[in-house]
N, CA, C and O atoms as CSV, one atom per row, in Angstrom:
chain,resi,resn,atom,element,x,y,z
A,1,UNK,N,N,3.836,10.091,12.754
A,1,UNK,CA,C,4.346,8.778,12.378
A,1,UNK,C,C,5.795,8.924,11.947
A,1,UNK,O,O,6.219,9.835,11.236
A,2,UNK,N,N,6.386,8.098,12.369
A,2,UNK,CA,C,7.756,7.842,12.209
A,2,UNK,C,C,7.952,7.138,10.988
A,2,UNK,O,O,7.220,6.190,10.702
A,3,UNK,N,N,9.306,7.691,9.892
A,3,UNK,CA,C,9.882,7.339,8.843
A,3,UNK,C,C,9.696,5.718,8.913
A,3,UNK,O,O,9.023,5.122,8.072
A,4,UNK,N,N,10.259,5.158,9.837
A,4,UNK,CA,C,9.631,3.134,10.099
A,4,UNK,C,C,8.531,2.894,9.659
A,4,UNK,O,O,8.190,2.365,8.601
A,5,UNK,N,N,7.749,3.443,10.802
A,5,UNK,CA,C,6.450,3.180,10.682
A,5,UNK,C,C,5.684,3.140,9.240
A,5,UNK,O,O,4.673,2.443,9.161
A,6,UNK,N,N,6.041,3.716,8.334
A,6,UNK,CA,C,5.771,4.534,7.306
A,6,UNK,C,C,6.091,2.891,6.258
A,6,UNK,O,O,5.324,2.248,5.541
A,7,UNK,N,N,7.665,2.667,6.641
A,7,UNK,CA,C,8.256,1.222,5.893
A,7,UNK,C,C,7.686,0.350,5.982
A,7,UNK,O,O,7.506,-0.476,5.088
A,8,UNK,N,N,7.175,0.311,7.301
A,8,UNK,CA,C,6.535,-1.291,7.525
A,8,UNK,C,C,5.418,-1.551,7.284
A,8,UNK,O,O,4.958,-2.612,7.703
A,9,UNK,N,N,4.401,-0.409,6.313
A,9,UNK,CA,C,3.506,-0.852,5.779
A,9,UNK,C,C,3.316,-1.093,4.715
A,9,UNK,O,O,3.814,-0.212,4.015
A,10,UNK,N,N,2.679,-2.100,3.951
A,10,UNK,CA,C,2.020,-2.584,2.900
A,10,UNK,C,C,1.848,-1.513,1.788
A,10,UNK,O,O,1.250,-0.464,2.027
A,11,UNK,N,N,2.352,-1.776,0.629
A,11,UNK,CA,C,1.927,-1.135,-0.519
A,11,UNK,C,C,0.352,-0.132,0.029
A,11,UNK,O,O,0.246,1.066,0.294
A,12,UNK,N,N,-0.689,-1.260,0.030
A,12,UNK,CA,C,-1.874,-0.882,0.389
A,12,UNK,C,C,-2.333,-0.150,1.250
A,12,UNK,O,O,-3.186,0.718,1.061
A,13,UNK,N,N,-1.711,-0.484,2.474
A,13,UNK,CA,C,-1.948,0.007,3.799
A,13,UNK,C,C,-1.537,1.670,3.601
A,13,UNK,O,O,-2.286,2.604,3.889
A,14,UNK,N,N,0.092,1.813,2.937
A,14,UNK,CA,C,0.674,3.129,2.871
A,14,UNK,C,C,-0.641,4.432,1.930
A,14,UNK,O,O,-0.966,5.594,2.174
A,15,UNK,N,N,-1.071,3.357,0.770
A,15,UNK,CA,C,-1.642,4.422,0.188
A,15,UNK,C,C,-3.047,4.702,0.913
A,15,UNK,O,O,-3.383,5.884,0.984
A,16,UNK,N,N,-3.863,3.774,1.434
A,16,UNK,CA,C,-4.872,4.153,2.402
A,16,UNK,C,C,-4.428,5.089,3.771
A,16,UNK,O,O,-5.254,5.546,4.561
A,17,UNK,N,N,-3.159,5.248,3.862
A,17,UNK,CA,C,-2.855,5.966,4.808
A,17,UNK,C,C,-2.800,7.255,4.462
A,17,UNK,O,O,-3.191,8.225,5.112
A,18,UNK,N,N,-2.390,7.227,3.601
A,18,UNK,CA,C,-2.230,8.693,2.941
A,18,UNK,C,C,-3.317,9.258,2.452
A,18,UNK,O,O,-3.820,10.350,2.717
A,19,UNK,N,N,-3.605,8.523,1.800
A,19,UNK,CA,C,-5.382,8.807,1.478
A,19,UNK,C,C,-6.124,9.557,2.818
A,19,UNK,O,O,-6.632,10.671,2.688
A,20,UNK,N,N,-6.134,8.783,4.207
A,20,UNK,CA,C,-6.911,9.050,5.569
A,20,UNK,C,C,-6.023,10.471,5.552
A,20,UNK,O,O,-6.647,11.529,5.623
A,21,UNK,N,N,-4.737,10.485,5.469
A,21,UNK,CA,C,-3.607,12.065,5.911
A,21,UNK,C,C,-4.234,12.845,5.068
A,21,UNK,O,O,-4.805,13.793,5.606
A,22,UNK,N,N,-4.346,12.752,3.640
A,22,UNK,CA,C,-5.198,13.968,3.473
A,22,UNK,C,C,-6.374,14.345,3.540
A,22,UNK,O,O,-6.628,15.545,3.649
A,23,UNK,N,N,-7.315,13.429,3.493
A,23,UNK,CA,C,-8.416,13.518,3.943
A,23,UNK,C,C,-8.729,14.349,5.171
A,23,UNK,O,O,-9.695,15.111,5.224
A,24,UNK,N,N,-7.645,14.114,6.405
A,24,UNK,CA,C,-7.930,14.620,7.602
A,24,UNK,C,C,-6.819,16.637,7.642
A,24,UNK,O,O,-6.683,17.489,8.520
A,25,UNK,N,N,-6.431,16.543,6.502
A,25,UNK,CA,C,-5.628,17.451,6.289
A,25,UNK,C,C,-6.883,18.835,5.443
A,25,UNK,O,O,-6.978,20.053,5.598
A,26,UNK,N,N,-7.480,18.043,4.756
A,26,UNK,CA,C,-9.063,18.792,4.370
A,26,UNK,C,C,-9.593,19.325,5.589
A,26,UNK,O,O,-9.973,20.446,5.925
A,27,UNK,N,N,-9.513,18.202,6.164
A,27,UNK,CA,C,-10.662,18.550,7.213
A,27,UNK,C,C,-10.639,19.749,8.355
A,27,UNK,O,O,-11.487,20.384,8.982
A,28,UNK,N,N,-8.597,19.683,8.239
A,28,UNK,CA,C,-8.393,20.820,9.092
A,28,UNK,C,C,-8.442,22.000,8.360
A,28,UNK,O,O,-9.025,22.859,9.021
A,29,UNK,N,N,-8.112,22.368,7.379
A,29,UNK,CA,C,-7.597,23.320,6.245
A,29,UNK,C,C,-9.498,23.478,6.537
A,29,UNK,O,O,-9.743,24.169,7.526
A,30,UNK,N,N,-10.457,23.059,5.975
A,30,UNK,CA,C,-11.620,23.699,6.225
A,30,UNK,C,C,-12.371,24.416,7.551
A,30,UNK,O,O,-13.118,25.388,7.662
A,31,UNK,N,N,-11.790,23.431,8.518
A,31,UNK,CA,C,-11.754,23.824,9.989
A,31,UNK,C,C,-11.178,25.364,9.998
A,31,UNK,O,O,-11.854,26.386,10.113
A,32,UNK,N,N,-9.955,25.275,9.868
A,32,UNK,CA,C,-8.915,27.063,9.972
A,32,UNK,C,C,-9.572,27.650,8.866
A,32,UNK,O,O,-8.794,28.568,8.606
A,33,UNK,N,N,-10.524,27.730,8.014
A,33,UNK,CA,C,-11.172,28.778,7.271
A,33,UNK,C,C,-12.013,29.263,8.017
A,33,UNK,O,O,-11.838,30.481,7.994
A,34,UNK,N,N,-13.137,28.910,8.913
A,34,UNK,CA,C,-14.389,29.090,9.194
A,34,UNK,C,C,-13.809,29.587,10.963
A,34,UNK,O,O,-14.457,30.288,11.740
A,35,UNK,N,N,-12.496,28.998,11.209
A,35,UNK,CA,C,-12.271,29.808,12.636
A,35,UNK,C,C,-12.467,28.609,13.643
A,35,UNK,O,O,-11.957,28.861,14.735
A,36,UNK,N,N,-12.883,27.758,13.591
A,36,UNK,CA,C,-12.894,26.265,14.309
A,36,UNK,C,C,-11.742,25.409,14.755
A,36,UNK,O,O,-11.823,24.519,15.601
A,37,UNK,N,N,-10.563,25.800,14.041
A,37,UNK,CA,C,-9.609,25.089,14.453
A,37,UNK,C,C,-8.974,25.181,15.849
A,37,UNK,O,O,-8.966,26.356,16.215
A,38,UNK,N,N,-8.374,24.245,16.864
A,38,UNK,CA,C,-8.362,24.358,17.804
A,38,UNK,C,C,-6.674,24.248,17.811
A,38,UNK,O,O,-6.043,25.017,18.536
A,39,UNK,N,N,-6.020,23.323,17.028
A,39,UNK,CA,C,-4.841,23.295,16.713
A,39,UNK,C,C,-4.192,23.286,15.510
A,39,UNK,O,O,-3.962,22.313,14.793
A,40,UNK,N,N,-3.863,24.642,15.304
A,40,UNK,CA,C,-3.195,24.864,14.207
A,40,UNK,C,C,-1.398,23.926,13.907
A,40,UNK,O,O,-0.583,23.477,13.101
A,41,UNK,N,N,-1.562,24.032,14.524
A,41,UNK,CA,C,-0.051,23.053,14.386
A,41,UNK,C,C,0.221,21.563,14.154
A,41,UNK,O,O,1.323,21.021,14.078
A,42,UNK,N,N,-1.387,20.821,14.024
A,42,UNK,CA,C,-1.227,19.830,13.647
A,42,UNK,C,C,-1.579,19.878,12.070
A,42,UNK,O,O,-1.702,18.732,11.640
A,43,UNK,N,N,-1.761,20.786,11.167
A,43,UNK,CA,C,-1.768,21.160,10.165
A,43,UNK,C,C,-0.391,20.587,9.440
A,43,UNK,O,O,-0.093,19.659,8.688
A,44,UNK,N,N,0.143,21.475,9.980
A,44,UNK,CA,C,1.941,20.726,10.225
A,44,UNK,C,C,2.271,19.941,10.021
A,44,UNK,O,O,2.511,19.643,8.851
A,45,UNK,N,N,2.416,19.394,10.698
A,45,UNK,CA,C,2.691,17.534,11.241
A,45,UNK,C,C,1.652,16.537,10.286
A,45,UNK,O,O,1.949,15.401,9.916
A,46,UNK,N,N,0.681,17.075,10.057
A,46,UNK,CA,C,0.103,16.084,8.965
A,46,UNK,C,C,0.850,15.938,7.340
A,46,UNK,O,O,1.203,14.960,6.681
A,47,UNK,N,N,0.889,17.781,7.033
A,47,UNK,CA,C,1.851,17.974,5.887
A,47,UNK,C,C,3.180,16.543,5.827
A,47,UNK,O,O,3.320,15.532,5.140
A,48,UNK,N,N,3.879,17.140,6.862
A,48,UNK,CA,C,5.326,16.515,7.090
A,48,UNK,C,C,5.086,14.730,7.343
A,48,UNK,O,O,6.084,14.087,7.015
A,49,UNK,N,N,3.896,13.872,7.881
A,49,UNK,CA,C,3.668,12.980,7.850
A,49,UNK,C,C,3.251,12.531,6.122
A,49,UNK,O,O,3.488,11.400,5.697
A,50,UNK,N,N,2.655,13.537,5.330
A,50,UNK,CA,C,2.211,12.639,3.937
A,50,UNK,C,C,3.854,13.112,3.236
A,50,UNK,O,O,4.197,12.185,2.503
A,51,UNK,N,N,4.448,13.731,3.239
A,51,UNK,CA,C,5.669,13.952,2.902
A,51,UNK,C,C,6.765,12.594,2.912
A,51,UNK,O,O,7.518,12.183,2.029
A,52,UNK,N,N,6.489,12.072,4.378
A,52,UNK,CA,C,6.989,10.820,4.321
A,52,UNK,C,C,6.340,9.624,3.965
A,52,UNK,O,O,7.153,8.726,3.748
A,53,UNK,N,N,5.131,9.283,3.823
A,53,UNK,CA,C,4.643,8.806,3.052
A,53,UNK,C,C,5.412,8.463,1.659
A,53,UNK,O,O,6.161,7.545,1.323
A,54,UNK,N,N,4.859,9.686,0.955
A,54,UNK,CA,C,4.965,9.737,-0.376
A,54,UNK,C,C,6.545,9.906,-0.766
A,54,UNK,O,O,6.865,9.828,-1.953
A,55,UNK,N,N,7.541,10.139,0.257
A,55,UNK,CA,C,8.819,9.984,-0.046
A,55,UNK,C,C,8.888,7.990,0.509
A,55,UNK,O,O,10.005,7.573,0.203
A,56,UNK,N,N,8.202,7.092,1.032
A,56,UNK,CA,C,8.568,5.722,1.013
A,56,UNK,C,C,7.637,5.555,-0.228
A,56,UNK,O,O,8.294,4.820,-0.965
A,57,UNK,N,N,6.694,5.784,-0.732
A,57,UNK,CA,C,5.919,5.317,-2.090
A,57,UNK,C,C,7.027,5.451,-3.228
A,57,UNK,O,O,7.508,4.606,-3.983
A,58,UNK,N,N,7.225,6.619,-3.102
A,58,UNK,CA,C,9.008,7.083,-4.805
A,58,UNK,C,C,9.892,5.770,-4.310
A,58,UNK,O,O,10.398,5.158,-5.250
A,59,UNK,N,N,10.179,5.202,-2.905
A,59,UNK,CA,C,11.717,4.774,-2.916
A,59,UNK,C,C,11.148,3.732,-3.484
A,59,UNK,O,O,11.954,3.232,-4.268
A,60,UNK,N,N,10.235,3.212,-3.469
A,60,UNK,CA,C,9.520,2.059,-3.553
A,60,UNK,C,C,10.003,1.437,-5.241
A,60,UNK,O,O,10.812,0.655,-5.741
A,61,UNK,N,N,8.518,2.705,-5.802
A,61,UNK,CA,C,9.055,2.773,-6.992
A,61,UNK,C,C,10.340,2.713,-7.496
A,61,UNK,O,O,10.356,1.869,-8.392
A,62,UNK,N,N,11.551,3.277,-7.313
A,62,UNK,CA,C,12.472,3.376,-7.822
A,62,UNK,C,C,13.081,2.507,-7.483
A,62,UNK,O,O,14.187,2.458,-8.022
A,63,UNK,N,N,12.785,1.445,-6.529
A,63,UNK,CA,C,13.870,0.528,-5.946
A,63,UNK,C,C,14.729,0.623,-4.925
A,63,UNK,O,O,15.587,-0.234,-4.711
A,64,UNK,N,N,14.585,1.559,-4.292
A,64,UNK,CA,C,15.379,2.240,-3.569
A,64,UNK,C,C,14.995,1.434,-2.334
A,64,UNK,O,O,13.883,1.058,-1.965
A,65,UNK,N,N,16.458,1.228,-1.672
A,65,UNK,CA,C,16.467,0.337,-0.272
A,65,UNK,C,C,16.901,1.346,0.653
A,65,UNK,O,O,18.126,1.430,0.555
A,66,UNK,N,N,16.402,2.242,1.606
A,66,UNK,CA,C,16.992,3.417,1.996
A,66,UNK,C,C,18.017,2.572,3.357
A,66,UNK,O,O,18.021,1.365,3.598
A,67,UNK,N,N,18.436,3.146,3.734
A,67,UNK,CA,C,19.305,2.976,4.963
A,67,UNK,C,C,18.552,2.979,6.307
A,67,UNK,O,O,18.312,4.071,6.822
A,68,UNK,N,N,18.123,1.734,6.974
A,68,UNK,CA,C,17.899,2.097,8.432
A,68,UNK,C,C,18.325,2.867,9.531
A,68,UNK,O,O,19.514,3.071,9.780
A,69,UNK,N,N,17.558,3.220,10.071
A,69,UNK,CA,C,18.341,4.296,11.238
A,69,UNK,C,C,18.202,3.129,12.512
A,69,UNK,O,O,17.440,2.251,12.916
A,70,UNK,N,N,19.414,3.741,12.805
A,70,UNK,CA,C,19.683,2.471,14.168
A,70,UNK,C,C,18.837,3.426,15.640
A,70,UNK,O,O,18.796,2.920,16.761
């Protein structure tokens, strides 16, 4: 998910999203213990997706109007 994507959701929507990102971030992290994982690299990309998340939840909070990317 793209930094936008991330903006254009709802207070609500963002934290149920994040909620589902880690949830599914468990799911892999338990997966790569037991040897099941098929793609390790979306491990990754989930990290770096709640990252942005939780960096639009702070701007939020703080007021922060970040700068669109054209």
């Amino acid at each position: 998910m793209s930094i936008q994507e991330f903006r254009a959701l709802t207070d609500e929507e963002l934290t149920n999203k994040l909620h589902d990102l880690r949830q599914r971030k468990f799911e892999l992290t338990r997966a790569k213990a037991v040897g099941n994982l098929e793609h390790p690299e979306e491990i990754r990309q989930i990290r770096k997706d709640i990252a942005k998340g939780e960096t639009v939840r702070r701007e939020r909070q703080l007021g922060i109007h970040a700068k669109e990317d054209k």
